[in-house]
VEXDREN-2710 file (C-alpha; in Angstrom, 1 decimal):
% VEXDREN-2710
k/r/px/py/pz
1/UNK/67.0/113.3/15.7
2/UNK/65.1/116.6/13.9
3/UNK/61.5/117.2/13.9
4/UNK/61.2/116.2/10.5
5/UNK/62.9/112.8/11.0
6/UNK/60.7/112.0/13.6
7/UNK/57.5/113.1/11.8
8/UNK/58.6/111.2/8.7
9/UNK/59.3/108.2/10.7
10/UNK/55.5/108.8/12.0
11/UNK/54.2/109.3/9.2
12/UNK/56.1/106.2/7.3
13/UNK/54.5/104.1/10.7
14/UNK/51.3/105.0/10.1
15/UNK/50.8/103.7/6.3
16/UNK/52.2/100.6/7.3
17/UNK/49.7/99.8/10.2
18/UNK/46.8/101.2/8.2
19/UNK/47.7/98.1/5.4
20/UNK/47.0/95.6/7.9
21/UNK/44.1/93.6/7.6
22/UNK/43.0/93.8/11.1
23/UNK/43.5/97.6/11.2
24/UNK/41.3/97.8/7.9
25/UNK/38.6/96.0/9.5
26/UNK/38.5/97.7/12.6
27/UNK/38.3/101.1/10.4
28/UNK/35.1/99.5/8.7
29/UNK/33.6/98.4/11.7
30/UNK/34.0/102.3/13.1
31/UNK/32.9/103.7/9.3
32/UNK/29.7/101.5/9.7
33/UNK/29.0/102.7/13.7
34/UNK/27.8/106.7/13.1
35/UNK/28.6/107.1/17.3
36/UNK/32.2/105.2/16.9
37/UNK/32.8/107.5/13.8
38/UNK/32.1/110.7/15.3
39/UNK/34.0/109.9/18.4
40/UNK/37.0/108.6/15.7
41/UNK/37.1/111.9/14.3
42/UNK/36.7/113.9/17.5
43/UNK/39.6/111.8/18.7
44/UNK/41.7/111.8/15.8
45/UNK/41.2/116.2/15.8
46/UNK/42.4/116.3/19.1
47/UNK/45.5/114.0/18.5
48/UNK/46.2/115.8/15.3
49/UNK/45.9/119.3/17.6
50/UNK/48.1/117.8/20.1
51/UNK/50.7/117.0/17.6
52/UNK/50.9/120.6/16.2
53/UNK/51.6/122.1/20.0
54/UNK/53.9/119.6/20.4
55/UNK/55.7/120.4/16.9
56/UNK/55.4/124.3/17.5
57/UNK/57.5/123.6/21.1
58/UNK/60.2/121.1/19.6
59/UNK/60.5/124.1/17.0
60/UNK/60.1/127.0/18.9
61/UNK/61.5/130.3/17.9
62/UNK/63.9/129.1/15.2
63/UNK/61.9/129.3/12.4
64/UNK/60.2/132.9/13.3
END
């Protein structure tokens, strides 16, 4: 499976959990916490940084 199969699949995952009524309240409970939504963010940076390493090693030298 490519790289960009998997990240669509991801991706395709993600809008369909974020639809759910549960998720959507948890999101407003953390929107409405300033401590819960800094630490959201702070974790959701590093996640999204951990992705990209990931990403660069799956793709490695072919695209340079």
């Amino acid at each position: 499976m490519s790289a960009i199969r998997i990240a669509v699949t991801v991706v395709g995952a993600a809008i369909s959990m974020s639809r759910h009524p549960v998720v959507r309240a948890g999101i407003t409970a953390v929107a409405a916490n300033p401590k819960a939504r800094e630490t959201a963010i702070n974790v959701t940076r590093s996640a999204a940084y951990g992705a990209g390493v990931v990403a660069r090693h799956l793709v490695g030298k072919r695209l340079r």
